[in-house]
N, C-alpha and C positions, 0 to 999 in steps of 0.2 A: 192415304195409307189407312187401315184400317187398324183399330186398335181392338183390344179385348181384355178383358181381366185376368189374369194369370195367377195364379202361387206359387211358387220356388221353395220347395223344401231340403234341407239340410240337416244335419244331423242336432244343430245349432238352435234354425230359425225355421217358421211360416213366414213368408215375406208375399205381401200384395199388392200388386202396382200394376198398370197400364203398361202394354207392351206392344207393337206390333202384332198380330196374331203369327202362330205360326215359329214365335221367336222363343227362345229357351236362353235366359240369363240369368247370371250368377247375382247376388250384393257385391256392390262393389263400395260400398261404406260400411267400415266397422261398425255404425250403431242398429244396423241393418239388424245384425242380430241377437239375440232373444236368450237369456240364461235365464235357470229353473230359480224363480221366486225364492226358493228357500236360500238361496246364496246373498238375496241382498237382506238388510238388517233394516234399511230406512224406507218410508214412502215418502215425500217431494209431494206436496200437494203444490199444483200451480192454477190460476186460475183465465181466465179469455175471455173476450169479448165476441160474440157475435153480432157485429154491426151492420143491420139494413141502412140503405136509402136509393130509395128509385129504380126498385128490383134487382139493387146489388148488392154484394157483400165486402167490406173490408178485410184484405188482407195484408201483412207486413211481409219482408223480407228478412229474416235475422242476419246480424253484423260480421263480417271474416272472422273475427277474434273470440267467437264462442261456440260452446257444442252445435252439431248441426247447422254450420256452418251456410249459410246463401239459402238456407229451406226457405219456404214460404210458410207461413201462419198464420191463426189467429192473433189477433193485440191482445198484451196482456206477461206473465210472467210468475217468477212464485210469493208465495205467501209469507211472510216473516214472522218471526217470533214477536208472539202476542197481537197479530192482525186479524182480523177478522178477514173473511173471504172476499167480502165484498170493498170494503177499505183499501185492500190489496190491490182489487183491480181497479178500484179510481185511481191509486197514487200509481200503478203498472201503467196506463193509459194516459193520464197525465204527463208521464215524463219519459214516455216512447215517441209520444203523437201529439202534447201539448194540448189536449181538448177536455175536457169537462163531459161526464159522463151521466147517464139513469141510466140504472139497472134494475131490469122489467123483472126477473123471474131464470131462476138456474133451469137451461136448455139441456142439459147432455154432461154425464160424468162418465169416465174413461178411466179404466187403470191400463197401462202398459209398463213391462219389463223391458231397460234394456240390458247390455253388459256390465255399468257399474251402476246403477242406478234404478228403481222403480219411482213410477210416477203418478200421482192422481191426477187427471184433468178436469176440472169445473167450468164448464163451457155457460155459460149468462148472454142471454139477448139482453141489447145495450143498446141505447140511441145518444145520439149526441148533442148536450146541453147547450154549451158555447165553444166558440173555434172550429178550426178546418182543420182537421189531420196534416200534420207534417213530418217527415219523418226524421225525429231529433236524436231516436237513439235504436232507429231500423236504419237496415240498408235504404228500404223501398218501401213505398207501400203503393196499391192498387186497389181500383172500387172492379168487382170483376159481376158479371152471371152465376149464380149457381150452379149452375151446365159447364162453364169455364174450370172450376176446381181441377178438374182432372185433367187440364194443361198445366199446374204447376208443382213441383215439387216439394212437398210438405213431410214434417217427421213421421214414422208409423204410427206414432199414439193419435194420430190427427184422423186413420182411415176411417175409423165409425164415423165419426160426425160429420166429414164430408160427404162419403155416403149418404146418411141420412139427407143432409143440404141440396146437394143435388136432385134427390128426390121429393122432397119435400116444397113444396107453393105456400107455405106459409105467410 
């Protein structure tokens, strides 16, 4: 089957995903779509891990019981009151996957709107110090190809920086 990149416009949302070519679909997830900025009051800074090893990248599963429900994502999570960014993502990383983290240098920042919420994402290459990723507080996690990205389903604030990844040989 041949896929291709699509948009889906609504009165609502831009929405960009992989589709069969030739195929015309609706969202069919509420956070699908996109309300105009000046409706939300707060930005949600949350931060990520992008983890190499052996030309692949880690990714998690998120859990039935929270927003965006079985996506796929970067490791990682938001920022609390009085953390710094990078603090954030050791103790996020820590007690998702249990491992011990360095953080090389921030990769990729993202703002996305959804319906109640706006988000900033701080995307950090990240290797890993001690332990083996398990998944203690993902559904799932997987070591994938950067060409694989676009077999999984991840939230929209995620499209830039997959994009980028998949193209990118870094």
């Amino acid at each position: 089957m041949q896929l291709g990149l699509v948009s889906i416009e609504n009165k609502f949302a831009v929405v960009y995903g992989r589709l069969p070519v030739g195929t015309i679909q609706r969202p069919v997830r509420p956070h699908c779509l996109i309300s105009p900025i000046s409706s939300l009051e707060v930005v949600i800074d949350v931060v990520a891990a992008v983890i190499r090893r052996d030309g692949k990248i880690l990714i998690t599963q998120r859990l039935d019981d929270v927003d965006l429900a079985r996506l796929w994502e970067f490791p990682g999570g938001k920022v609390e009151a009085g953390e710094s960014f990078e603090v954030a993502l050791q103790r996020e990383i820590l007690e998702e996957l249990g491992v011990e983290i360095r953080i090389h240098e921030e990769f990729f920042t993202t703002e996305h709107d959804y319906i109640t919420k706006s988000v900033r994402l701080h995307f950090y290459v990240c290797t890993i110090l001690r332990g083996e990723p398990a998944p203690l507080a993902v559904a799932d996690l997987r070591w994938i190809r950067p060409d694989e990205l676009w077999n999984f389903e991840f939230p929209p604030a995620d499209a830039d920086l997959i994009a980028r990844l998949a193209r990118d040989v870094r």
